[in-house]
PATIMAR-413210 format. One line per field, with one value per residue: residue number from 0; residue in one letter; z, x, y of N, C-alpha, C in turn. Coordinates in steps of 0.05 Angstrom, whole numbers. Layout:
nr = (NUM,...) $
rest = (a,...) $
n.z = (Z,...) $
n.x = (X,...) $
n.y = (Y,...) $
ca.z = (Z,...) $
ca.x = (X,...) $
ca.y = (Y,...) $
c.z = (Z,...) $
c.x = (X,...) $
c.y = (Y,...) $
***
This chain:
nr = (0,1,2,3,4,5,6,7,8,9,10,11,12,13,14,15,16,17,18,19,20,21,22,23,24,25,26,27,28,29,30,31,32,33,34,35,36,37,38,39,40,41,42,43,44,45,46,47,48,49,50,51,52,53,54,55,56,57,58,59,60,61,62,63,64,65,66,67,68,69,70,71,72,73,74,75,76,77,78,79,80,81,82,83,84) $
rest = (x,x,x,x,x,x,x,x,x,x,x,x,x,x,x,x,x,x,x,x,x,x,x,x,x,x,x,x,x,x,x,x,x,x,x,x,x,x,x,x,x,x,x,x,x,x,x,x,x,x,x,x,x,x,x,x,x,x,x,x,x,x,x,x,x,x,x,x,x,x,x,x,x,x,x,x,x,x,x,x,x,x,x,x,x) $
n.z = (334,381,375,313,334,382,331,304,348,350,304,311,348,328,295,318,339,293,278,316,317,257,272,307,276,240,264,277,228,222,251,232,189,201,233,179,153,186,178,123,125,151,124,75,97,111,62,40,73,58,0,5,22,-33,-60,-44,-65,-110,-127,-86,-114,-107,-58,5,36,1,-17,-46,-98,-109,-137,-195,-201,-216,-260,-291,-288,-307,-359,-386,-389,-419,-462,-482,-492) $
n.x = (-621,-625,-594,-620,-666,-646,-627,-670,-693,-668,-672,-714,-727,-695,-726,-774,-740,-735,-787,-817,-780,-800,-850,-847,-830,-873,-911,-896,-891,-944,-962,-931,-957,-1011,-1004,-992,-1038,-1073,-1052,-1067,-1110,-1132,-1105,-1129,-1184,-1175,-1169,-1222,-1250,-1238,-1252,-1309,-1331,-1322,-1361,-1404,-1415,-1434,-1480,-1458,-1452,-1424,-1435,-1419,-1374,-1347,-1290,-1223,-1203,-1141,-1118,-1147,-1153,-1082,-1068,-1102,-1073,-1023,-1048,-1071,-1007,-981,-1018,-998,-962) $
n.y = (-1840,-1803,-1761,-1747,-1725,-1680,-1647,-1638,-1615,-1570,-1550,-1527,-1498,-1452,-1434,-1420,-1374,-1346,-1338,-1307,-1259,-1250,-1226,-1186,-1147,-1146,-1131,-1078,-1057,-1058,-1020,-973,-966,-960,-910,-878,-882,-856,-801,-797,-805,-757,-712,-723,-698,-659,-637,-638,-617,-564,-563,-568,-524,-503,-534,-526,-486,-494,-528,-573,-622,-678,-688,-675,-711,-740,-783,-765,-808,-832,-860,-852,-796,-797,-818,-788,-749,-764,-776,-727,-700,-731,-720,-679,-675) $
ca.z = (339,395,351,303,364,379,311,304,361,347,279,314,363,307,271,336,341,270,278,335,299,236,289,315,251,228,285,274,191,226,264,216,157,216,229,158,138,195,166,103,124,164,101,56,109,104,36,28,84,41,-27,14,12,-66,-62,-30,-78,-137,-114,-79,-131,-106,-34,24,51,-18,-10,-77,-101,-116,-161,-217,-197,-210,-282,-300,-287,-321,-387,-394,-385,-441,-491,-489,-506) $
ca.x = (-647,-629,-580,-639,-683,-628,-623,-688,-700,-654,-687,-755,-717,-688,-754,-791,-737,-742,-815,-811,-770,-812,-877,-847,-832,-901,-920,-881,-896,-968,-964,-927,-980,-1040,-997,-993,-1066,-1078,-1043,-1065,-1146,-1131,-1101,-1159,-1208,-1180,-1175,-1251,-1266,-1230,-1267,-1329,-1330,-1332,-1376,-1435,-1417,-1430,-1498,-1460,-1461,-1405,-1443,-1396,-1370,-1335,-1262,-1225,-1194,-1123,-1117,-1158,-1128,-1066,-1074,-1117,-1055,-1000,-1061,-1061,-986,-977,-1027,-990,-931) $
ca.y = (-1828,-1783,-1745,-1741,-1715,-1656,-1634,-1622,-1594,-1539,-1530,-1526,-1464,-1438,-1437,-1405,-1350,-1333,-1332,-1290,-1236,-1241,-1221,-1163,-1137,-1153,-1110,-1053,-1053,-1055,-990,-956,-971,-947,-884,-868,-886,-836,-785,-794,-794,-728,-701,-719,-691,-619,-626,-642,-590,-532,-568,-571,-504,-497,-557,-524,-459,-505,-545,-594,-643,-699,-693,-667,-738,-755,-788,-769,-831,-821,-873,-840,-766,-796,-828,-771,-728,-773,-775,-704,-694,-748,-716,-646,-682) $
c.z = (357,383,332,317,365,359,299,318,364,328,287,326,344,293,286,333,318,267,289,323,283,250,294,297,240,239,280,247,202,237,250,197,181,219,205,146,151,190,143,106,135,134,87,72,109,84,33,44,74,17,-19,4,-17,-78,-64,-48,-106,-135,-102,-95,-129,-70,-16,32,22,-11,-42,-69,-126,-142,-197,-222,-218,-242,-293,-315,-311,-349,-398,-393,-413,-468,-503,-491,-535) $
c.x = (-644,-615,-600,-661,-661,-630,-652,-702,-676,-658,-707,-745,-704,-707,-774,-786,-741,-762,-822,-806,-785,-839,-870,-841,-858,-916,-908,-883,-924,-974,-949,-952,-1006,-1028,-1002,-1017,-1082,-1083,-1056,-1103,-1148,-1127,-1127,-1194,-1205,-1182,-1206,-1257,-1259,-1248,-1297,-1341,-1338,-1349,-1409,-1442,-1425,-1455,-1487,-1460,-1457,-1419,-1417,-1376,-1353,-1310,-1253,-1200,-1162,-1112,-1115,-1149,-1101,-1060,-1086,-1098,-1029,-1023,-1052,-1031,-972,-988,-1020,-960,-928) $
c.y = (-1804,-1766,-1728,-1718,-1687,-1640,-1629,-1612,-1567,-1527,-1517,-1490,-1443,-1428,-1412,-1368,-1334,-1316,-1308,-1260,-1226,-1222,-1193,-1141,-1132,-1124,-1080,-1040,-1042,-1020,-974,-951,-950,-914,-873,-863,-863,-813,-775,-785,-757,-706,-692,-709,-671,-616,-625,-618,-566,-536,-570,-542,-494,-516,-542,-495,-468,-536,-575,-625,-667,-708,-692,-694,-755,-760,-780,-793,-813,-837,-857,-815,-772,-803,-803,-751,-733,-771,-743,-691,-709,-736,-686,-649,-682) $
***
């Protein structure tokens, strides 16, 4: 029994430090990803404020405050690249 008892209390510490590690990782994936998302809103806010510009030259139609969705951009781009093949 106490044998038993030992051996899993060195799984349990084993288990903690793991844990431990995996956390600070977690953490560190976390603030990268917030940096980036940063980045990436800053981006798409000069782009809209340069497209704002031809926005308001063209009644505005998408309303200043639009995000473009890169998704659809992105597909849009690989369609037409495909049908001029």
């Amino acid at each position: 029994m106490e044998r038993l008892n030992s051996k899993l209390y060195l799984q349990n510490c084993y288990i903690m430090k793991e844990n431990e590690r995996l956390r600070k990782k977690a953490q560190l994936l976390n603030q990268e990803n917030q940096a980036l998302l940063t980045e990436l809103k800053q981006k798409l806010s000069k782009g809209n404020k340069g497209n704002n510009n031809n926005n308001n030259n063209n009644n505005n139609i998408n309303g200043p405050n639009t995000l473009l969705d890169l998704s659809l951009s992105s597909s849009s781009t690989q369609n037409a690249s495909n049908s001029t093949n």
